[in-house]
N, C-alpha and C positions, 0 to 999 in steps of 0.2 A: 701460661697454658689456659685458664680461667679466662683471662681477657679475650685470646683468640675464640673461644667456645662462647662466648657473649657477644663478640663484632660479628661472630657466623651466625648465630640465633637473630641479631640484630638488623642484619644483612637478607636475612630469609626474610622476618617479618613485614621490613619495607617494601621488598618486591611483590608479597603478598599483600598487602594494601594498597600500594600504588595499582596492581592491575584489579583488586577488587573496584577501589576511586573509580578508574577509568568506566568497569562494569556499569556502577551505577550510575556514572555522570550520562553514559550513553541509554539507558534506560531510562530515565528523565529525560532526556532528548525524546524520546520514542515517546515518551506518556505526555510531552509537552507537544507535539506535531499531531497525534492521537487529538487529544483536546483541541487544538486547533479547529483539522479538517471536521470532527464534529460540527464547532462551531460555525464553520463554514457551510457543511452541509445546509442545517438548520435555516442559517440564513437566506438561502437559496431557494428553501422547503424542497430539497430533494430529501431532507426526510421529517417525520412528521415526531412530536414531542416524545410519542410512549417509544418510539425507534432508540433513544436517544441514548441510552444507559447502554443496549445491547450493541450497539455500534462503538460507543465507546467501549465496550469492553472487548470488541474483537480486533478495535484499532491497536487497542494496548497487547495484542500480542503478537502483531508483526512487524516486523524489526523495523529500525528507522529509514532503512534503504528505502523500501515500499508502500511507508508511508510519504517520503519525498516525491518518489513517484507519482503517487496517488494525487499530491498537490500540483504538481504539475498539469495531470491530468485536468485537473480540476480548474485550473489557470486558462487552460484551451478549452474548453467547454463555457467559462463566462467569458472570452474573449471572442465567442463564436467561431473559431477555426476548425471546430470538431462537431458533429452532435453525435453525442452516445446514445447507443440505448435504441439508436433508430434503424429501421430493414429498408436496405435500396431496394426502391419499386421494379417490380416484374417487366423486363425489357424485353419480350420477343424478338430473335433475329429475324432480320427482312421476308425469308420462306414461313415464317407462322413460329417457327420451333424454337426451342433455350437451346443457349450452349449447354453441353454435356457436365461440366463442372454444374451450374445454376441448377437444373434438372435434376442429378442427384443431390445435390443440399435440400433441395427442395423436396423432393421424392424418395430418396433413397435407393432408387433403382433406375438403369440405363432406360433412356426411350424406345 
């Protein structure tokens, strides 16, 4: 009876460490892609020294999914495929006027 009550105590504790393991292994993951993309940034000067603490500290709290992301991102932009950050210039349709969509982004309100 003792035994059984030990292999179940024993049995609980491993599944409780194994998915704790897993918790932090993936948090380290996250704090390790965090520190990267920093790194990355920096490099680049998309951000500048005193940024450097606060970026890392808000990379370290989004999960590793969007921090992947975020390198990807980051992949197309020095590959030149992308540029962020930039507004497509003002294109008048042929009569003088924006489309309706461009006009309210722009405006806020119909023509």
């Amino acid at each position: 009876m003792v035994n059984k009550e030990i292999l179940k105590t024993a049995a609980t504790t491993l599944r409780t460490l194994t998915r704790e393991r897993k918790e932090y292994k993936e948090k380290l993951a996250s704090f390790d892609k965090a520190e990267e993309l920093v790194k990355r940034l920096l490099n680049t000067q998309e951000l500048t020294a005193e940024e450097v603490l606060q970026k890392l500290s808000e990379f370290k709290q989004r999960p590793l999914a969007e921090l992947e992301l975020a390198g990807m991102a980051l992949d197309l932009v020095k590959n030149g495929s992308i540029n962020l950050g930039s507004i497509a210039e003002d294109h008048p349709t042929p009569g003088g006027a924006m489309d309706n969509l461009t006009y309210y982004l722009l405006y806020g309100e119909k023509e």
